[in-house]
C-alpha positions as CSV (number, residue, x, y, z in Angstrom):
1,X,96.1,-127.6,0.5
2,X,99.4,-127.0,-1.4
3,X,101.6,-129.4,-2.9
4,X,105.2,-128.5,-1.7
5,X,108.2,-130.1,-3.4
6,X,111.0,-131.6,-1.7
7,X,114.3,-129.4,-2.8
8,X,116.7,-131.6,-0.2
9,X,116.7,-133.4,3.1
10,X,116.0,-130.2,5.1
11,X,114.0,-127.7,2.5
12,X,110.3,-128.2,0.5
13,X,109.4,-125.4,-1.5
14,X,105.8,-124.5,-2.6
15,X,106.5,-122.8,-6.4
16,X,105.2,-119.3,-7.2
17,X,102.7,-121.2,-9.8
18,X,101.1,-123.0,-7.1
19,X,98.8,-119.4,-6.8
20,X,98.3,-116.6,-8.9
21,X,99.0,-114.0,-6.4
22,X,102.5,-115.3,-5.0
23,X,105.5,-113.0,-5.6
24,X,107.8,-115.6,-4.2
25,X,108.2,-119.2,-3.3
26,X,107.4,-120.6,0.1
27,X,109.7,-122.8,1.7
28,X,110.2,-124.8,4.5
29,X,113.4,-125.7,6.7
30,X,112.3,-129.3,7.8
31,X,112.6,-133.0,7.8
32,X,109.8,-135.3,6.6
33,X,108.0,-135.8,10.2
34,X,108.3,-132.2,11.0
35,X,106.8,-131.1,7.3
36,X,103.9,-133.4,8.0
37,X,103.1,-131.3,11.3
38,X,103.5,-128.2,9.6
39,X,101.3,-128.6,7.2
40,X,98.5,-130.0,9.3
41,X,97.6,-126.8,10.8
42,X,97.7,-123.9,8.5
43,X,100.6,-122.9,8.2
44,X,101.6,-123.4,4.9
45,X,98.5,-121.5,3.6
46,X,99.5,-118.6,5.7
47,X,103.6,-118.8,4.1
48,X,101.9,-119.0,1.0
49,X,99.5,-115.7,1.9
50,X,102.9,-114.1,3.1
51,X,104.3,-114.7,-0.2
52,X,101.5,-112.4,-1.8
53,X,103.0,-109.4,-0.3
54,X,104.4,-106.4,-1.8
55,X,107.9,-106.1,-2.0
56,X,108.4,-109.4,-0.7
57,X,111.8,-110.9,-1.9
58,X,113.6,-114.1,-2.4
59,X,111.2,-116.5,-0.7
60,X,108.6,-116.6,2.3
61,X,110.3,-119.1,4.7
62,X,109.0,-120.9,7.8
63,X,111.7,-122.5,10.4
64,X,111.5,-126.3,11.4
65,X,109.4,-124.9,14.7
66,X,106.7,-123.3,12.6
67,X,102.8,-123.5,13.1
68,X,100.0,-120.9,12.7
69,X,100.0,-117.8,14.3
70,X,98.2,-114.3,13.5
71,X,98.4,-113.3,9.8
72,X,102.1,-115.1,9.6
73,X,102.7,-118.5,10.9
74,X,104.9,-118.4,13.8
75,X,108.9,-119.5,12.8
76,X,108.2,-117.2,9.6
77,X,110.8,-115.0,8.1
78,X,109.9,-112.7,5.4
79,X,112.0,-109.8,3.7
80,X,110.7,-107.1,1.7
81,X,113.1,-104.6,-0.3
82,X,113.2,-100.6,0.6
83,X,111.7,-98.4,0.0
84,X,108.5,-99.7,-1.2
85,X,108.2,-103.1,0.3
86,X,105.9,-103.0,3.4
87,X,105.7,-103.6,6.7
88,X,103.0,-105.7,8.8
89,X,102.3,-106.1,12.3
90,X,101.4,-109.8,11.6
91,X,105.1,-110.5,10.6
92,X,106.2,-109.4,14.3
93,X,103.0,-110.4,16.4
94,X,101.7,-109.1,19.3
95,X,104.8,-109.8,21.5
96,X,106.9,-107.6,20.2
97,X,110.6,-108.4,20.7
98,X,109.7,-111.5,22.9
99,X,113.2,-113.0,23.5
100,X,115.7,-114.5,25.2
101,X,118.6,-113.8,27.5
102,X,121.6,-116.3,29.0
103,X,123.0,-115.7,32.3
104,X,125.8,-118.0,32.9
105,X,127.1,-118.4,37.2
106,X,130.1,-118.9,38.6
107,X,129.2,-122.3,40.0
108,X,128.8,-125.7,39.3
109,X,125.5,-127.9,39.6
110,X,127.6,-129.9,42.1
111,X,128.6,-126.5,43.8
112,X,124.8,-125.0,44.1
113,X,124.4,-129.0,45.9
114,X,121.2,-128.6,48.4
115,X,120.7,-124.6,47.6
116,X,119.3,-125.1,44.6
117,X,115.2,-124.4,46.9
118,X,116.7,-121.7,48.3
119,X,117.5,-120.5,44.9
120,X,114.5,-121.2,43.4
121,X,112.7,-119.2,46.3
122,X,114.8,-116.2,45.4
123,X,113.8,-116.2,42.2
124,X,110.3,-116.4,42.2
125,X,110.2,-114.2,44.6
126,X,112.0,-111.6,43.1
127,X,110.2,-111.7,39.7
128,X,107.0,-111.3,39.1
129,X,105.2,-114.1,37.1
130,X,101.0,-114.2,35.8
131,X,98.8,-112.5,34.1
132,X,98.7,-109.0,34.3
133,X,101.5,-108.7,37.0
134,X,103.1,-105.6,37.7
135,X,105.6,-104.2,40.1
136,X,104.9,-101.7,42.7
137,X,106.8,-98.5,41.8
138,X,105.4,-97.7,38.1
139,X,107.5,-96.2,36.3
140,X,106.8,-92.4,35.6
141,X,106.1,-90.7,32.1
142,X,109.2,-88.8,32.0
143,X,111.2,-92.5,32.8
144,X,109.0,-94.7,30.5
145,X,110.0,-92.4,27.2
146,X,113.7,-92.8,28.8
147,X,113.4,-96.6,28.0
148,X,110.9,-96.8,24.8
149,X,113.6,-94.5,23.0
150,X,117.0,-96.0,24.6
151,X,116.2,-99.9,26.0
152,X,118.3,-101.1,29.1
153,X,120.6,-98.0,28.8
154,X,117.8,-96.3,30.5
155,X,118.0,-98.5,33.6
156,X,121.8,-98.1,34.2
157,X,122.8,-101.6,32.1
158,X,126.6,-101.8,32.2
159,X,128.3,-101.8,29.3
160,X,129.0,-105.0,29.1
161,X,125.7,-106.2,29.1
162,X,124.8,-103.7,26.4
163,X,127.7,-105.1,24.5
164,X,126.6,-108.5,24.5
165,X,123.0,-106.9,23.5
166,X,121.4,-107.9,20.0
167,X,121.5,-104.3,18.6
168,X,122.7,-103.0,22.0
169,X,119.6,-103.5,22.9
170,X,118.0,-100.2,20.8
171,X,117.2,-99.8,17.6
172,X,117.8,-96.5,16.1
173,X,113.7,-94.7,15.3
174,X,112.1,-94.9,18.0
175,X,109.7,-92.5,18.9
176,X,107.7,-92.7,22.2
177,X,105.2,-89.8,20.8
178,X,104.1,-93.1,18.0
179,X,102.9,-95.2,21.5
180,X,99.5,-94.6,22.6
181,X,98.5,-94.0,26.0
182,X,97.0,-97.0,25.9
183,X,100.0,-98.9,25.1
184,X,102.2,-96.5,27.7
185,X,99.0,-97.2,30.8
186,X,99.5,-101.2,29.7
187,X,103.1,-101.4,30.3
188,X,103.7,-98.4,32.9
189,X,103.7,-101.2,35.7
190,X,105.7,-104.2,33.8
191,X,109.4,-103.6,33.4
192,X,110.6,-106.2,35.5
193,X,107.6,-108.6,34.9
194,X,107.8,-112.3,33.0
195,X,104.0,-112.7,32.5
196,X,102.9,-115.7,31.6
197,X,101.8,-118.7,28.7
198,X,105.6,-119.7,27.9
199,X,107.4,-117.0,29.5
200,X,110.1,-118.5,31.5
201,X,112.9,-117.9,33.9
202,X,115.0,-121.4,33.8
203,X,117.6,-122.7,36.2
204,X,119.6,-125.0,33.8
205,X,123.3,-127.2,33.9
206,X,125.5,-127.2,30.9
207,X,125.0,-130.8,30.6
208,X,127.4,-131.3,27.1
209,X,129.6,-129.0,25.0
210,X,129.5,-129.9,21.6
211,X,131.8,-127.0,20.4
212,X,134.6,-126.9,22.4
213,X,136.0,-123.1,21.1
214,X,132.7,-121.5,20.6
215,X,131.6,-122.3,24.0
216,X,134.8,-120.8,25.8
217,X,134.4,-117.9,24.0
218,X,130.7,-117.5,25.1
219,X,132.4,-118.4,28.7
220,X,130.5,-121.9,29.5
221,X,131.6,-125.0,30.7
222,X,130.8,-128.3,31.3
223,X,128.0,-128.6,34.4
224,X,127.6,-124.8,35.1
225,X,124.7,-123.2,36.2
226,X,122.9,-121.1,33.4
227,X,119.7,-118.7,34.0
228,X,117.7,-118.4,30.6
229,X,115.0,-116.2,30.2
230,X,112.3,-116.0,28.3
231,X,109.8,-112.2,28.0
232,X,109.1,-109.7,26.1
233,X,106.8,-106.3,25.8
234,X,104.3,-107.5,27.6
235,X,101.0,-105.5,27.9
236,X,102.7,-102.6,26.0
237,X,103.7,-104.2,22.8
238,X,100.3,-106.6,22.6
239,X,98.3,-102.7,22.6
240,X,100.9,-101.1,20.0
241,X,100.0,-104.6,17.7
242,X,96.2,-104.2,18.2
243,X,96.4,-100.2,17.2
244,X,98.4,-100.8,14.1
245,X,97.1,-103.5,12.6
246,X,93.6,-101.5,13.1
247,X,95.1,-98.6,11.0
248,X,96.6,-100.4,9.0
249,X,93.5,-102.5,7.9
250,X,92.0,-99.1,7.3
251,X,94.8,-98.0,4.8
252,X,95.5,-100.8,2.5
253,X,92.6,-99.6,-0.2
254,X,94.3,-96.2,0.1
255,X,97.5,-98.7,-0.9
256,X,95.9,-100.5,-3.6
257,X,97.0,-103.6,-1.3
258,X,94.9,-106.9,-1.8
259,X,95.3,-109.4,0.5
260,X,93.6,-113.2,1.2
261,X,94.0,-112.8,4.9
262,X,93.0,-109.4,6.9
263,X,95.2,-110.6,9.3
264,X,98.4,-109.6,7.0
265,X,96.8,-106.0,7.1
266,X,100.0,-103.8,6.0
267,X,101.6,-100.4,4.9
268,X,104.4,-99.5,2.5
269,X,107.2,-98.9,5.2
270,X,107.7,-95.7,4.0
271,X,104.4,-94.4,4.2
272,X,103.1,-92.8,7.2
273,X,101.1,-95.7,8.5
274,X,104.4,-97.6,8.0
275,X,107.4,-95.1,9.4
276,X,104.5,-94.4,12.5
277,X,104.5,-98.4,13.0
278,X,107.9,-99.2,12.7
279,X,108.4,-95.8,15.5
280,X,106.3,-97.8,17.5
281,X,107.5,-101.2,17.3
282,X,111.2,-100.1,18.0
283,X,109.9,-98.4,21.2
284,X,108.4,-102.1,21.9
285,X,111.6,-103.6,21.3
286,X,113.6,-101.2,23.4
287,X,111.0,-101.9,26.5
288,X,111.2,-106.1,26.2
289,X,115.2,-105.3,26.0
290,X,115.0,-102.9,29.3
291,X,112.4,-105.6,30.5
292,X,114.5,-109.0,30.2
293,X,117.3,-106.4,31.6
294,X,115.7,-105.5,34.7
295,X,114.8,-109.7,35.2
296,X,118.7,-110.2,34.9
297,X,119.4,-107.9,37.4
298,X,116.7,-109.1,39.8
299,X,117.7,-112.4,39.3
300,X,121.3,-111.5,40.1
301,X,120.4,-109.9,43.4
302,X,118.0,-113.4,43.8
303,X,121.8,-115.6,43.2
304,X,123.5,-113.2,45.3
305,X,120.6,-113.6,48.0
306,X,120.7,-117.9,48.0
307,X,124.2,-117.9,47.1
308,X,126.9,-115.2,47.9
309,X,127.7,-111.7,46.9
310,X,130.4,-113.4,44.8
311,X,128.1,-115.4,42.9
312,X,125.9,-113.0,41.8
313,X,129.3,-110.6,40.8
314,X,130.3,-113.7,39.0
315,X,126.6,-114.1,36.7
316,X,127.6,-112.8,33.4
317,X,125.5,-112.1,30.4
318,X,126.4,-114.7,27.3
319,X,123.8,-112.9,25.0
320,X,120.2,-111.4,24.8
321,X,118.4,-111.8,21.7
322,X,115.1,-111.1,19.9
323,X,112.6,-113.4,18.0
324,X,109.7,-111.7,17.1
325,X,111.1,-108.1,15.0
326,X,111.7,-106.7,11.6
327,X,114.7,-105.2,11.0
328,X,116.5,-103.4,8.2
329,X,118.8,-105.0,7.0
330,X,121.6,-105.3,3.5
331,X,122.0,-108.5,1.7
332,X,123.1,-108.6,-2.1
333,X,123.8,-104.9,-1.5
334,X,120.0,-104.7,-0.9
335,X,117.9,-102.9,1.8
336,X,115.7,-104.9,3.4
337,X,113.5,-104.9,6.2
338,X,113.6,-108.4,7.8
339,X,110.1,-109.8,9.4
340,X,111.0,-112.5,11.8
341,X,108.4,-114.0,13.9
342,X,109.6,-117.2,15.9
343,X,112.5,-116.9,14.6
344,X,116.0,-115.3,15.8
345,X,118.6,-114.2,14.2
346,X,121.7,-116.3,13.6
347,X,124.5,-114.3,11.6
348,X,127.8,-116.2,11.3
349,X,131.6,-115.4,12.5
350,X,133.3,-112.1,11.1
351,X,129.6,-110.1,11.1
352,X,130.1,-106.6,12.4
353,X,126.8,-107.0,13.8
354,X,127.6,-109.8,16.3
355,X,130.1,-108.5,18.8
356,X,134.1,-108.2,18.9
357,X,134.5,-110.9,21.8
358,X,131.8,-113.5,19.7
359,X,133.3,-112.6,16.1
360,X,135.5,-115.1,15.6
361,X,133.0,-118.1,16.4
362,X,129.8,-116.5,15.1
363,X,126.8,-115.4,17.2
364,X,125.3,-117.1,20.4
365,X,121.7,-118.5,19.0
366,X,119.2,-119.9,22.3
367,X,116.6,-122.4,21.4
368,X,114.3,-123.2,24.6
369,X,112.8,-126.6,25.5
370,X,109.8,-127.1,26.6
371,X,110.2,-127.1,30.4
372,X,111.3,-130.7,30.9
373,X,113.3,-131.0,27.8
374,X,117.3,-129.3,26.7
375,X,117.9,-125.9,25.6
376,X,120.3,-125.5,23.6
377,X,122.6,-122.8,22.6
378,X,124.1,-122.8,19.1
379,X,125.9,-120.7,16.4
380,X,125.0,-118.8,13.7
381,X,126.9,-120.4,10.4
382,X,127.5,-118.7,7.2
383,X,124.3,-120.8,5.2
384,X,121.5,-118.6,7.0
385,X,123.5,-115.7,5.5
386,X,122.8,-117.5,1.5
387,X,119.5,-119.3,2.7
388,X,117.1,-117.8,5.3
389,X,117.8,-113.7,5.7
390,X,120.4,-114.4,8.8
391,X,117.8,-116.7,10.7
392,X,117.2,-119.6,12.8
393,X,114.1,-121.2,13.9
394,X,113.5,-119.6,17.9
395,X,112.2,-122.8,20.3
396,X,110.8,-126.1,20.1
397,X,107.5,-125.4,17.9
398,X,103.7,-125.9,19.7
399,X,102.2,-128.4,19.0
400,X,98.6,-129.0,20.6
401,X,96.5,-125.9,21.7
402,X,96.7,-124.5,25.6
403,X,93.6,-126.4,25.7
404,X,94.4,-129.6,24.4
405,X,97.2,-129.5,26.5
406,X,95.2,-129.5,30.1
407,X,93.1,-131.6,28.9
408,X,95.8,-134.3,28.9
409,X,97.4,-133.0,32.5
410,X,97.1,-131.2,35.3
411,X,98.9,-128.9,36.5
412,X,99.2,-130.6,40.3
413,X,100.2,-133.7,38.2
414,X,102.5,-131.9,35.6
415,X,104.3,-130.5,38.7
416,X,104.6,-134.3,40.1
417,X,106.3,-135.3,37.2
418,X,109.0,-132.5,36.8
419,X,110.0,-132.8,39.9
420,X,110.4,-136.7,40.0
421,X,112.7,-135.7,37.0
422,X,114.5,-133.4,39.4
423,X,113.2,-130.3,37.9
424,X,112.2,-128.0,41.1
425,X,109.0,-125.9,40.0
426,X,107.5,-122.3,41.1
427,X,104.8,-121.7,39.2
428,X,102.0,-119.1,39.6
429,X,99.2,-120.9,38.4
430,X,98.4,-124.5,38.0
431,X,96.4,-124.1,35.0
432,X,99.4,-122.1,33.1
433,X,101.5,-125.0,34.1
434,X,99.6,-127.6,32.5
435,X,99.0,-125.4,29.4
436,X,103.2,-125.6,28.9
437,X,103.6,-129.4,29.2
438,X,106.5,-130.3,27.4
439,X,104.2,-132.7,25.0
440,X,102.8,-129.7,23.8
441,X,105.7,-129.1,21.7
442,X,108.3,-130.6,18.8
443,X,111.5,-132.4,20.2
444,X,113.3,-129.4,20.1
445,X,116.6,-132.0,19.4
446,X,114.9,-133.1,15.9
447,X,114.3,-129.2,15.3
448,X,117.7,-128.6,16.0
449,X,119.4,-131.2,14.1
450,X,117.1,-129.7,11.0
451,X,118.3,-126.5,11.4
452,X,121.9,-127.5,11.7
453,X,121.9,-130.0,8.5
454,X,120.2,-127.3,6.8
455,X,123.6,-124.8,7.3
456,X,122.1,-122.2,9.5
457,X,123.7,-123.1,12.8
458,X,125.5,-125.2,14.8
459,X,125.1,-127.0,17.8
460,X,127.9,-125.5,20.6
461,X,126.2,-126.7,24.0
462,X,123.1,-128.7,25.7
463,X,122.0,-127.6,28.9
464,X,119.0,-129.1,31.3
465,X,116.5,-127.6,33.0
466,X,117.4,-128.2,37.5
467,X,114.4,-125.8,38.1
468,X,112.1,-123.2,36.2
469,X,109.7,-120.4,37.4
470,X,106.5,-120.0,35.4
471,X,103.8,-117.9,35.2
């Protein structure tokens, strides 16, 4: 166990003498109750592994949601400078690009009135939700390379939507010819596709604005509908994980990389076990962006199917972004390449990377519940800039196992209770249902307020869930 230091109310730091092999500090974005769960499960040894590895600047950091995950705990954020810093699978995870997207209706909650079943019905109907599910009409070889190299623009996205697009929803190296056939087979079925463990599609009402400015600029008000959705690369990115943290493992002697945990298995980023990674990982990203695109657009033809052509014409896009990526990116006139896993990006007002219509408030930032619990939707402030690489913590933070979790509750039951809360449920399996229990998790309100005392972003509205479809 490490002894970390408390630096101030919402940062603890474990010093580079606290092991030979550490580069950097480790810190920690939390209060003292959310600390204490952190460090019971592992994570801080794995923040402290993270810290070992080459080219890693500034300090590892976990987010206020953090626990242990593969290699890197998830809520982790780790840069390492260009060229020679490297890159590792671990500090992405399997889900490549899992992320989030915010539809925002027309309509009221008072509005949508006795519809709301009818919309749910749409919904799950019109997107697919489990394990393994795909949807009839795979797409072809010819189309698949269409949207691993160029995301949502593939599938006829509007501009707008690409606008309001983390990274327009490409980044720039992708290479379909790095994905192996594996990977391609995995995913050939799943554009379109939620999945399942905490994949979501939520029906939610704006139930407070907290920033008045910031939220008429992202265009939401007081008790209107919202659709939030939570995917990512499915089948496709889990494969492209498995195959590069194989080769990687393989290559790190070749390196003269020495790591505590295989797990961590890396390349320099610009060798070719790194630039054929990265190639790979981009195509990922661009297929969870076309992915969570084609759910918007199936979920506005579900809206416009329950309520009205208008309403659907009405569902516009506040923002789609990523939380498990590395990016390259400059800070202190350095090029880095930025590992966030669990965590999203949260760059402040005037960026150029945010876009022109969100640049004067700073960008949107989503932070799920846990099903029965607020979302919120913040903005990215000028301290994750000078503290954190340009990040925010990503979600509420697990905290018991899928196991532990249906061993308290069944899924028959856990539906019971959510909709005795007036949460209206379609789920596609009991058993997933009870392995997302809202107890599972952190109070994603004591997350939020760390992140926000901490400087990295600020609360600009709450919303509540009115129905969610699960896998």
């Amino acid at each position: 166990m490490f002894e970390a230091r408390r630096i101030d109310e919402t940062l603890w730091e474990i010093p580079v003498a606290a092991h030979p092999g550490m580069r950097v500090p480790a810190r920690v974005f939390a209060d003292q109750e959310l600390f204490e769960a952190i460090a019971r499960d592992g994570s801080l040894e794995q923040l402290v592994n993270v810290a070992m590895l080459p080219g890693v600047v500034g300090a590892a950091l976990a987010m206020p949601d953090a626990h242990q995950g593969y290699g890197f705990p998830v809520g982790g954020v780790a840069a390492m400078e260009l060229p020679d810093g490297v890159v590792s699978p671990g500090g992405v995870g399997y889900d490549i690009n899992c992320g989030v997207r915010l539809l925002a209706l027309p309509l009221t909650a008072d509005e949508l009135g006795r519809r709301r079943d009818a919309l749910m019905d749409q919904l799950a109907r019109a997107i697919p939700a489990g394990v393994g599910k795909t949807r009839s009409g795979a797409a072809s070889g010819r189309q698949l390379d269409a949207v691993l190299r160029d995301g949502p623009r593939a599938l006829g996205a509007s501009e707008l939507d690409l606008e309001l697009t983390e990274s327009s929803g490409s980044i720039p190296g992708a290479d379909p010819g790095e994905v192996s056939e594996r990977a391609r087979e995995r995913g050939r079925g799943q554009l379109g596709t939620m999945g399942s463990g905490n994949h979501f599609v939520e029906l939610q009402r704006v139930v407070r604005i907290i920033d008045e400015t910031a939220a008429a600029a992202y265009g939401l008000r007081a008790d209107q509908l919202t659709v939030l959705i939570h995917s990512g690369s499915r089948g496709l990115g889990h494969q492209i994980c498995t195959d590069h943290v194989k080769r990687m493992d393989s290559a790190m002697r070749r390196h003269g990389i020495d790591l505590p945990d295989r797990q961590l298995a890396c390349a320099p980023a610009s060798s070719p076990e790194g630039w054929s990674y990265l190639a790979a990982m981009a195509a990922a990203a661009n297929f969870a962006w076309a992915n969570r695109q084609a759910i918007a657009d199936q979920a506005r033809r579900a809206i416009g199917a329950a309520l009205g052509r208008a309403a659907a014409e009405g569902t516009l896009q506040v923002y789609d972004l990523a939380h498990n990526i590395a990016k390259v990116e400059r800070y202190g006139g350095r090029e880095l390449l930025v590992h966030r896993k669990g965590a999203t990006r949260a760059f402040p007002a005037g960026s150029p990377e945010i876009p022109h219509a969100y640049r004067r408030v700073g960008q949107p930032v989503f932070i799920p519940g846990s099903m029965g619990t607020s979302s919120f939707v913040l903005a990215g402030e000028p301290g994750s800039l000078e503290r954190s690489f340009g990040s925010t913590c990503h979600g509420a933070g697990r905290t018991l196992s899928r196991t532990a979790a249906r061993k308290q509750v069944g899924g028959a039951e856990l539906r019971r209770r959510l909709e005795g809360q007036g949460i209206a449920v379609r789920a596609a399996s009991d058993r997933g249902l009870a392995e997302e229990a809202p107890f599972a998790y952190q109070d994603v309100e004591r997350v939020v307020e760390v992140v926000e005392r901490a400087g990295l972003a600020r609360r600009v509205a709450q919303l509540a869930p009115i129905g969610v479809v699960k896998g």
